[in-house]
N, C-alpha and C positions, 0 to 999 in steps of 0.2 A: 358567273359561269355562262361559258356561251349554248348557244343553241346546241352547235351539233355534240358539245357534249351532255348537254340535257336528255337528247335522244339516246346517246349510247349508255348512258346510265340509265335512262329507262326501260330501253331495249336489255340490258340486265339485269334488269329486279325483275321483268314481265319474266324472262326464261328461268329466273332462281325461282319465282312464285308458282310455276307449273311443272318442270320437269326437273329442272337443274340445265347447265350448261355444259356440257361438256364434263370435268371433273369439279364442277362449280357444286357447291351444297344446293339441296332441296329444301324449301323453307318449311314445309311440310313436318321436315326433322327436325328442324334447326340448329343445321350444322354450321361450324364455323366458319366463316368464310378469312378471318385472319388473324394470328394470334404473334403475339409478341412476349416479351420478358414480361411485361405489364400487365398479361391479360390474353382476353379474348373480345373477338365482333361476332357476334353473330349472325346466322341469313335473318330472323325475325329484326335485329335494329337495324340491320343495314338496310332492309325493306323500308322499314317505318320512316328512317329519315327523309330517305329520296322519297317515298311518297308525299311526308309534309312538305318538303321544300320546292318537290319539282313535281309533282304526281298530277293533279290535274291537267295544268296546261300542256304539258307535253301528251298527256291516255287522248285528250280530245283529240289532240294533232292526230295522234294514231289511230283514233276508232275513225275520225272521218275519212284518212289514207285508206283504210280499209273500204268504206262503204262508197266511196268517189271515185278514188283511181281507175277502177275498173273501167264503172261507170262510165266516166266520163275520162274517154281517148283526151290523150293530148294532140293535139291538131293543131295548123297553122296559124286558126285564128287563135288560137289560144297561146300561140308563142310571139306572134307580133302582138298581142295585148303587153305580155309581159316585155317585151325589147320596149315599149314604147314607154311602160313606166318608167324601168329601168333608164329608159338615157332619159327622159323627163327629171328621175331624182338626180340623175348623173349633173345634169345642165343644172341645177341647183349649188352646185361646186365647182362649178366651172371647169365640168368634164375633172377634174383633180382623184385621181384614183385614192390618193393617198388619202386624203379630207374624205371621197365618200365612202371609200371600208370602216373608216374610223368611225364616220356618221352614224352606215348603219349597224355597225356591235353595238354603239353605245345606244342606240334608240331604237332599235328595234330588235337589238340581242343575237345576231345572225353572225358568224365569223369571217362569209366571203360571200361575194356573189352568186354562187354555186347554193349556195342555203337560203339567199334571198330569193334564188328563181322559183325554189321547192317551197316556199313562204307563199309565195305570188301565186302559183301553182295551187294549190291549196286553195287556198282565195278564192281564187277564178274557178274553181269545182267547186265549191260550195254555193257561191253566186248562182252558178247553173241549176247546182241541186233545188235551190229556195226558190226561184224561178220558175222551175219545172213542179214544185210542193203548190205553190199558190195559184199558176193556172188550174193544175190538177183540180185546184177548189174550187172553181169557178164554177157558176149554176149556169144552166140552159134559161134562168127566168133574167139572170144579171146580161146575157147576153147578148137576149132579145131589148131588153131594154134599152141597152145601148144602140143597139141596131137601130130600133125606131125612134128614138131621141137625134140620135147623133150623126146616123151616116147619111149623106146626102150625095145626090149625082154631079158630076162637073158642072161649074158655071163660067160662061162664056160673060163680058162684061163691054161695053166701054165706057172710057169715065173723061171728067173734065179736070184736070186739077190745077187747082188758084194757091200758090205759095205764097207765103208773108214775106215783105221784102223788111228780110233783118237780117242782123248781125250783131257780133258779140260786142260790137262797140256801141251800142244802145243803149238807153236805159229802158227801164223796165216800160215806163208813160209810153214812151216812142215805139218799145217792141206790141205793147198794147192795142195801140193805134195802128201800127199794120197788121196788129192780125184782126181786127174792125174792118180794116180797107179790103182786106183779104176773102174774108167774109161778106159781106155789101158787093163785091167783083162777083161773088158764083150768086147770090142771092138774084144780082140781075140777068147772069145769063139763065138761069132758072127762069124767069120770067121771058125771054127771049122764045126759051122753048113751051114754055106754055101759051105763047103766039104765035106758035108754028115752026120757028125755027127750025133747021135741019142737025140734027146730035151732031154727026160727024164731021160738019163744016164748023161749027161753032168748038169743037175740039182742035180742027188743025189750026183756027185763029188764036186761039184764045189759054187751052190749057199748057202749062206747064210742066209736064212729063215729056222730056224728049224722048224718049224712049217709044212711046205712042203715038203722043199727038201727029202726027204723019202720018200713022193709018188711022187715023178718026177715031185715037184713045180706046181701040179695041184692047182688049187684055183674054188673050185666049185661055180656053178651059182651064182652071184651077180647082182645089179644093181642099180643105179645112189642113192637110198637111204640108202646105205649100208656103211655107212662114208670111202670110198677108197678117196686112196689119187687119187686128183684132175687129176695128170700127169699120176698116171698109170690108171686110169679110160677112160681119153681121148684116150690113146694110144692103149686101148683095141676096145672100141666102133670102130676105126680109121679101125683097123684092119681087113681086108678079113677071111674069115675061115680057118683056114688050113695053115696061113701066119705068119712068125714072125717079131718083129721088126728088122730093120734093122738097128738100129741106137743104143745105147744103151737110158733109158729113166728115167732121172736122178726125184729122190721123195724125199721126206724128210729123207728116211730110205738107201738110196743107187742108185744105177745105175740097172738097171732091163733089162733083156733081155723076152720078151712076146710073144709068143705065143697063139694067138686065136683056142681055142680046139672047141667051138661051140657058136650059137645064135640063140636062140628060136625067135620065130616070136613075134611081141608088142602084148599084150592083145587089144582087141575089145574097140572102143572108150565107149562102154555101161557102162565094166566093171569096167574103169578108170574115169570115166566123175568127180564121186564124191572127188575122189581123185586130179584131175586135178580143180576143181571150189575150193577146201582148199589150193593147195598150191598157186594160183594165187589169191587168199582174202590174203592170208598170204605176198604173194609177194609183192603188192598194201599198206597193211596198214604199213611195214616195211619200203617202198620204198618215202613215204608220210606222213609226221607225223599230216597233216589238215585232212586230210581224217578220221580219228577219231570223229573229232569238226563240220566236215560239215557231215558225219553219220546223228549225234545226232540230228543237226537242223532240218535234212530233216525228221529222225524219230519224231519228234514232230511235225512237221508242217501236216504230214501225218494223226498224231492224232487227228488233228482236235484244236492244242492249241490255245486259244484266250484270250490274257490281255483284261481284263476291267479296270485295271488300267494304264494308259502312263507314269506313272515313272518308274515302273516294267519292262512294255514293253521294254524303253528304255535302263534301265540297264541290263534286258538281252542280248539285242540288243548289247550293247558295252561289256558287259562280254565274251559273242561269238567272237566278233569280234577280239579280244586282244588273244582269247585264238590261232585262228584261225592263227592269223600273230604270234603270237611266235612260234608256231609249224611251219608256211611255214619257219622263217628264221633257229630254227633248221634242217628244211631239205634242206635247204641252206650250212648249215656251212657243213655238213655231207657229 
């Protein structure tokens, strides 16, 4: 059974459950909904089945339509999110219309595109919702902490860099041995400038950054979100003004000799606060994969949700719960 008709069967049991439909029975009576030579259906089985077969997955669909749509406009960026999935599965078929309708009825249960967007859609307000659930949580003592741990003012650098001269046609001894040479090369211009040497002339000689070494391996203001490599990032923060490394300080790219040219003072925790409550939502739901599935619960329970029915109940109850332990044991394995 495909989606959209899961919905309109559900959308039919919800209206026989409360009012009736139009000349549709009230389940309240339990009147027939259709009778044959053989018999009768009544609105009580006809309920009962669509709810075991179809009733959860589909009431979530619809409590969260309810409590997100509003909420959460649909907007541009929320429509080139979904166009971008959408041709990303598309190019998985090689743009093939026909292969990706097929694809997704069968693996994802959706009949056309038009039901995949309202899938995606869904998705994407939910995402926003749990986002918005887990900053919301965020303490003013977790923020400060961050603050004074973690944010620090631009740093201005220049550096020397010594590459290993290898290649993939080496063997391991040989690649070994230049990056010895590699190393031994910054260890003595270290020693250079600990004789006085001048940084910036001993960078336009010597390092291997073309990109720098021209201006004297200056490397203008960066900082922690600037994708630097991890070793020469430390090695700079570490750094006094005015100081250079003393040690050479090996990256993915080579052996680096650094120099701290300057460091602006951290911005004001006002100016950072908003920046600082995204990436610790972002750190938290990365770091926790339940955190997601207990969001949602607490976001509904806050809504005020209440089953009238205890099979419903209950299968939400155990659909949560399952979702909730396979997510802790992925962030177990992880």
């Amino acid at each position: 059974m495909k989606r959209l008709v899961k919905l309109t069967i559900c959308t039919l049991t919800v209206c026989l459950l409360v009012t009736g439909c139009g000349n549709n029975a009230s389940l309240k009576d339990n009147h027939t909904v259709v009778k044959t030579d053989e018999g009768k259906i009544s609105a009580d089985t006809l309920y009962e089945k669509l709810r075991d077969k179809y009733g959860i997955s589909v009431l979530i669909d619809m409590i969260d339509h309810q409590l997100f749509d509003e909420k959460y406009k649909t907007d541009s960026t929320e429509e080139e999110t979904i166009n971008s999935q959408i041709e990303q599965m598309k190019s998985q078929y090689n743009n093939d219309d026909e292969a990706f309708k097929a694809a997704i009825t069968q693996y994802l249960g959706v009949e056309d595109e038009d039901e995949l967007r309202d899938m995606l859609s869904l998705e994407y307000k939910r995402n926003l919702a749990i986002e918005d659930y887990v900053k919301d949580s965020i303490t003013d003592d977790e923020i400060q902490k961050y603050y004074d741990d973690e944010v620090i003012g631009d740093i201005k650098v220049r550096h020397i860099l010594i590459k290993p001269d290898t290649n993939d046609d080496m063997s391991t001894e040989e690649k070994e041995e230049a990056e010895k040479k590699a190393k031994k090369e910054a260890e003595d211009l270290i020693k250079k400038l600990d004789d006085g040497a001048d940084f910036e002339e001993l960078a336009k000689e010597y390092s291997d950054d073309t990109g720098s070494a021209s201006d004297g391996g200056l490397i203008d203001y960066f900082n922690k979100d600037d994708n630097m490599d991890e070793a020469f990032l430390n090695a700079s923060i570490d750094l006094e003004k005015g100081k250079y490394t003393t040690e050479p300080v090996k990256s993915s790219f080579g052996y680096h000799i650094i120099l701290k040219v300057d460091q602006k003072k951290k911005p004001k925790l006002k100016k950072v606060k908003d920046d600082i409550i995204d990436t610790l939502a972002e750190d938290k739901l990365n770091n926790d994969a339940t955190l997601r599935y207990n969001a949602l619960v607490e976001i509904r329970k806050n809504a005020g949700i209440e089953f009238k029915d205890d099979s419903l109940k209950s299968d939400y109850d155990k659909l949560m719960d399952q979702l909730i332990e396979s997510a802790s044991n992925t962030t177990a394995n992880s």
